[in-house]
N, C-alpha and C positions, 0 to 999 in steps of 0.2 A: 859451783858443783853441778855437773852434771849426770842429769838421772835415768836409763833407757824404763820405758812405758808404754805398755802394750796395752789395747784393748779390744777386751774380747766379749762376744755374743755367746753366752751357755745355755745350756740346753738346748740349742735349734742346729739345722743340719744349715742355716743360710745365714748369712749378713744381716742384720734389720730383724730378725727376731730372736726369741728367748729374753735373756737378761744382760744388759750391762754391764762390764766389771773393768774396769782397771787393775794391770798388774806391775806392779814394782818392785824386781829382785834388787837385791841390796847386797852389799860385801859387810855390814853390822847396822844394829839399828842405831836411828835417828834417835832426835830428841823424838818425844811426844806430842810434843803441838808442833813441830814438822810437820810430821805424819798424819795429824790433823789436817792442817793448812795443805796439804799437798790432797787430801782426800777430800775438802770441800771447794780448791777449787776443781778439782776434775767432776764433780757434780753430776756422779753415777751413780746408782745405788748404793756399792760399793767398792772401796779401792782394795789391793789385797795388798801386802807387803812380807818378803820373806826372805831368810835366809839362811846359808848354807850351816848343818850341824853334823858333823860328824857324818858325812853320809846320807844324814837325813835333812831335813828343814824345817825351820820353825815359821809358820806364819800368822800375821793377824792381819784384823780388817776393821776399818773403817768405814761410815755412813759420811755423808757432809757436816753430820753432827755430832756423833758420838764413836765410841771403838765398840764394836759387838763381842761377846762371844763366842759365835761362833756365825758359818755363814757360808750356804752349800754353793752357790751359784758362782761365789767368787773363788771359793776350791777348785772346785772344779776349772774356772776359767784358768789359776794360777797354773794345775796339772798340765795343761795345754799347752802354754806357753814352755813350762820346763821340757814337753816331749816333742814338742812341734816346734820350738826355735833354739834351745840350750840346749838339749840334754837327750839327742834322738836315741840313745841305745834304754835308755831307762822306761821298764813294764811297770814297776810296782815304787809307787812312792809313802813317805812316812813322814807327815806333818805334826810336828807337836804344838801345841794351842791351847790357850786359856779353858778349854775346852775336851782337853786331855789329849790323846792321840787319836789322830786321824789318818786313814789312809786313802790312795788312790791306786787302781787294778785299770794298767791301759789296755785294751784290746781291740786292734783296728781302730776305728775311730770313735770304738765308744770306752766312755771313762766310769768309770763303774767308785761313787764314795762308799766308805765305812764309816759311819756317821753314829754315837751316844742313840740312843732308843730314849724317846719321852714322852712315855704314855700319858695321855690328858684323862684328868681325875672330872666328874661332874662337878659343877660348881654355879653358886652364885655370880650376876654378869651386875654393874653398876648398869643403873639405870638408864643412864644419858648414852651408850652401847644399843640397848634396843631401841631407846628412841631415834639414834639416829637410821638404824634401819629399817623399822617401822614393816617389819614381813615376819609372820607367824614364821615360828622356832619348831624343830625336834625338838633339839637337844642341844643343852649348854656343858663345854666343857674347858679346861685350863691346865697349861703345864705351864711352859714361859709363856705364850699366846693365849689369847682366849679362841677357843675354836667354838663356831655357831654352825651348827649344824641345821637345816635345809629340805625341802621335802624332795626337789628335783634339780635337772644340768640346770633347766628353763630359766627358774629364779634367780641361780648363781646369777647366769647369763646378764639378764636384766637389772640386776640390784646397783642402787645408786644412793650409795649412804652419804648422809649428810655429813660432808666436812668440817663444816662450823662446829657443829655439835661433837664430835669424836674428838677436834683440836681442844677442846676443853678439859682432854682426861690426858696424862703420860703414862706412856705403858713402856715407858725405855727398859730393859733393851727389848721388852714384845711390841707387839701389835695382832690385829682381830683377823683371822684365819676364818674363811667361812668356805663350806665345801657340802656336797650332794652327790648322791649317785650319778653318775655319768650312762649316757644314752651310748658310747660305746667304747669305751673307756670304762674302767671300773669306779672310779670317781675323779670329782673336778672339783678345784678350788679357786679363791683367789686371796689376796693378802693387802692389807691395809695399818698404816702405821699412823696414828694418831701424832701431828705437832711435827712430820717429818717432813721436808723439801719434796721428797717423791710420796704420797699418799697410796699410792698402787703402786705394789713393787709386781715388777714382770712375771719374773719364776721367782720362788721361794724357795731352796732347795734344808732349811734350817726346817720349814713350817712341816715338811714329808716327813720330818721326825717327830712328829704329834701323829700329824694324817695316816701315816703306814699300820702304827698299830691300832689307830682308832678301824680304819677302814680292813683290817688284819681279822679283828675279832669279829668287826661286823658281817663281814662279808665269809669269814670262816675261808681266807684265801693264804697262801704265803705269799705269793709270787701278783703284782700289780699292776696296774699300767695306771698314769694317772696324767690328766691335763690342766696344765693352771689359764683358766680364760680371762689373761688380762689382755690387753690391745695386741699388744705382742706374741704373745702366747707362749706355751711350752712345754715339751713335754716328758715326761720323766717318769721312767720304767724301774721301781720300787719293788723288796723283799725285804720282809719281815725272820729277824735273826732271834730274837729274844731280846738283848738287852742293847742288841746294836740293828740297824738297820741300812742297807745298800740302798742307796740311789743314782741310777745312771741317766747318763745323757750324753751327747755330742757337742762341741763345741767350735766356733771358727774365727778365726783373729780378722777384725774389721781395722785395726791400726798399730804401727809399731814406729816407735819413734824415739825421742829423749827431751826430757824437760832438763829447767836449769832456776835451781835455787841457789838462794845467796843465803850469809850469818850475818849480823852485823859486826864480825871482826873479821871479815873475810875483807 
């Protein structure tokens, strides 16, 4: 069998930055541990996989480990693929997902998500979390992430949490969200997943549905601009909706191509 497979950089306007993602349109879904196995060996952050519904599409997403619920970076990358190599007359898409509905608004080349709102409540953080970062806290908080909140960009910038120490705790399907005001940006984050193959994920665009109304309320803004400083970097232009939340970016296809799996009755 063969599978066509795209991949694409999201959030950046270039090749070599933003995020990672593989995408895999399908004519019906696989098995499950297919879709696994096809998503750790391509050994991106994330694979996306989706298919045609009435109109609409359903899709899900894969890590090299597990199936997430939900997951803005590879949305996005899929949107891309459906407007830039399938599907050029289509503005407005409608993804259904473990996740509930989700949409995409194309305009020019920016992709605008409607992504679930999930405001982070204050909260207690396990200990072996601050020890491996070891740098004075604001503020602790938790939705599916634990969000650590930072005094400055500076610190984001610099912070170098122990590995060892964070692989000791599973926070599937989250990971530790840590974010600061931004020097000219409105704020900056970055994302880290405890026991995952990538430890630093590039862009997060799942973790801006914590971040938007954290930094929404803080900031007393609707409308955001925010930067994720991980090696790659990225960046993503956030509004606050009430119970849903936009996040845009740009996206550009770095490969497209086709794999080829076997069954053992094939």
């Amino acid at each position: 069998m063969r599978l066509p497979i795209f991949q694409v950089d999201a959030f950046t306007d270039r090749v070599f930055g933003g995020n990672r993602a593989a995408v895999c349109p399908l004519d019906y879904w696989l098995p499950d541990d297919v879709l696994q196995s096809i998503a750790t060996e391509n050994s991106v952050a994330e694979t996306a996989f989706f298919i045609p519904q009435d109109g609409d599409f359903e899709i899900r997403w894969f890590t090299p480990e597990i199936e997430m619920d939900l997951c803005g970076h590879a949305t996005l990358a899929t949107a891309h693929v459906i407007v830039r190599h399938l599907h050029s007359s289509l503005a407005f898409l409608v993804f259904h997902s473990k996740s509930g509905v989700v949409t995409v608004t194309v305009e020019d080349r920016k992709l605008t998500l409607d992504f679930p709102s999930r405001p982070p409540a204050p909260s207690d953080v396990p200990r072996i979390i601050l020890d491996a970062f070891q740098v004075e806290l604001v503020e602790v908080l938790k939705s599916r992430d634990y969000l650590l909140v930072f005094e400055d960009e500076d610190i984001i910038r610099r912070l170098k949490p122990n590995q060892a120490l964070l692989n000791q705790i599973n926070l599937d399907p989250g990971g530790v969200i840590v974010t600061a005001p931004g020097r000219e940006v409105d704020f900056v984050s970055r994302f880290f997943t405890p026991q995952a193959r990538l430890f630093e994920d590039a862009v997060t665009g799942s973790a801006h549905c914590s971040l938007i109304p954290y930094w929404r309320k803080r900031l007393e803004k609707q409308s955001l601009l925010a930067l994720q400083l991980s090696p790659r970097g990225g960046k993503l232009m956030c509004r606050d909706l009430g119970d849903r939340v936009h996040i845009s970016g740009e996206a550009v296809t770095y490969l497209e191509g086709s794999i080829t799996i076997g069954f053992k009755n094939e």
